[in-house]
Each structure stands twice: as structure tokens, then as C-alpha cells.
C-alpha positions as a Python dict, from the first residue, in 0.01 Angstrom:
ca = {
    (1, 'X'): (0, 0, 0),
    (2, 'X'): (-47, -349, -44),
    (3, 'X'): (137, -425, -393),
    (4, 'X'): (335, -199, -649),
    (5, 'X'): (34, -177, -827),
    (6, 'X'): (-197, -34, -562),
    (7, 'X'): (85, 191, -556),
    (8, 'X'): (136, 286, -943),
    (9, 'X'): (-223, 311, -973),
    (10, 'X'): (-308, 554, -622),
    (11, 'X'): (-455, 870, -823),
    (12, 'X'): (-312, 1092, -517),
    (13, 'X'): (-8, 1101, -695),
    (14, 'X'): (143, 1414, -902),
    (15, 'X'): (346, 1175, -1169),
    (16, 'X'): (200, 907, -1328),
    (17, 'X'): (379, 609, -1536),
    (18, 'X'): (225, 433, -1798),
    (19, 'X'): (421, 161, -1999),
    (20, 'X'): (383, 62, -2299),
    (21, 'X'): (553, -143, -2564),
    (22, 'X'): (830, -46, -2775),
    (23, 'X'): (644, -165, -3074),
    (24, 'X'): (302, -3, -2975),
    (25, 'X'): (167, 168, -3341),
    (26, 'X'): (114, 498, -3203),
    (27, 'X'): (483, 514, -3129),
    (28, 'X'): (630, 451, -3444),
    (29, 'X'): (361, 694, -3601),
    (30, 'X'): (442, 968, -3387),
    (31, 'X'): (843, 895, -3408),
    (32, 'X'): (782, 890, -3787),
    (33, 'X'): (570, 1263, -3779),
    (34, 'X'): (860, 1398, -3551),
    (35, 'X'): (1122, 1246, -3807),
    (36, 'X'): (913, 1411, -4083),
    (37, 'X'): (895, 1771, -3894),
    (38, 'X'): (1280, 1716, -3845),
    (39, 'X'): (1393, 1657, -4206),
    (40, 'X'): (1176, 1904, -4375),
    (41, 'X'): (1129, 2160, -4117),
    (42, 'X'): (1383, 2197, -3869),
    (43, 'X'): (1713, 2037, -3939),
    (44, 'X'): (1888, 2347, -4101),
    (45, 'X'): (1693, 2629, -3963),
    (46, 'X'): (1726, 2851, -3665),
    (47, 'X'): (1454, 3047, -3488),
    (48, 'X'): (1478, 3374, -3318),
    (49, 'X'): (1188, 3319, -3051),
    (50, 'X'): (974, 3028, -2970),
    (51, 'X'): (692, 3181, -3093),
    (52, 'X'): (874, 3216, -3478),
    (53, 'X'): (917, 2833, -3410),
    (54, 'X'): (576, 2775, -3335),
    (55, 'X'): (407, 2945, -3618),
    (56, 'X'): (664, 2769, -3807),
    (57, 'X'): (521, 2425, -3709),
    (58, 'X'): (189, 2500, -3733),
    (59, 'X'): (235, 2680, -4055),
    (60, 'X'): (407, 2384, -4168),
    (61, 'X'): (173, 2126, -4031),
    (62, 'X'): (-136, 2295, -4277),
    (63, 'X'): (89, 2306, -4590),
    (64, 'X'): (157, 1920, -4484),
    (65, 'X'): (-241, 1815, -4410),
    (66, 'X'): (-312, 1922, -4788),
    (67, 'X'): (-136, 1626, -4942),
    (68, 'X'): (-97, 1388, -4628),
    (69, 'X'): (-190, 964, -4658),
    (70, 'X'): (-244, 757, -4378),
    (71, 'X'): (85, 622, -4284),
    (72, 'X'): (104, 187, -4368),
    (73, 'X'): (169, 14, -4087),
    (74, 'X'): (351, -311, -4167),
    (75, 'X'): (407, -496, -3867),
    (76, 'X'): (325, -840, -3884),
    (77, 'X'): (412, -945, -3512),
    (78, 'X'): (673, -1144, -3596),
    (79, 'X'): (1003, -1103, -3489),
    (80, 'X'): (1285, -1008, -3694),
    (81, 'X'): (1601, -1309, -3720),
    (82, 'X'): (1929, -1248, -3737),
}
């Protein structure tokens, strides 16, 4: 191909990368949900079958969506200082 990007982009291939910022939004709201399941789901709980799990989650997920908000994104783009 005729650059790396040509390359990255060629839709023949099975993988695909995508990159995106560490500070993208969507990632710190989805690493926020997952820290949310984790705490108040499945820290001290075991499961005997992945489909106890899963109606666990999903069970979990309903209860959850009654009282959710919107989670506040701060970010102001500026960098932290030390």
C-alpha cells in the first residue's frame, strides 16, 4: 500500500484499530458505568454460571435506569499542573 494509512484503513482486513484519545467523554462515561457495576454489583459476589451473571447485570441495570441522572462531565480542556 502506499502509506500506513491506506493500510489501517484497507476494509479487507479482519481487525480493525481505531484510536482515540485518552480523554475522549465516552471513555470516562463508560469507565465510570463499569466502576459503578463493579462497586455495587460485582465486587463481593460470585456466580455459578455466566448466565446467573448475566441476569444479574441486566437485572441490575433496570433497578439502576429507575433513578439514573445524566452523568456531569467537567472537563474544561485544560490541563492539570503539578
Amino acid at each position: 500500500m502506499e502509506s500506513r494509512a491506506d493500510f489501517l484503513h484497507d476494509s479487507s482486513h479482519r481487525i480493525r484499530f481505531v484510536y482515540t484519545p485518552k480523554h475522549s467523554s465516552w471513555m470516562n462515561q463508560i469507565e465510570i458505568w463499569f466502576g459503578i457495576i463493579n462497586r455495587k454489583l460485582l465486587k463481593r459476589k460470585s456466580y455459578l454460571s455466566i448466565a446467573e451473571l448475566e441476569t444479574s447485570i441486566l437485572r441490575f441495570i433496570e433497578q439502576y435506569n429507575l433513578t439514573a441522572h445524566p452523568f456531569k462531565w467537567t472537563y474544561t480542556g485544560i490541563p492539570l499542573t503539578i
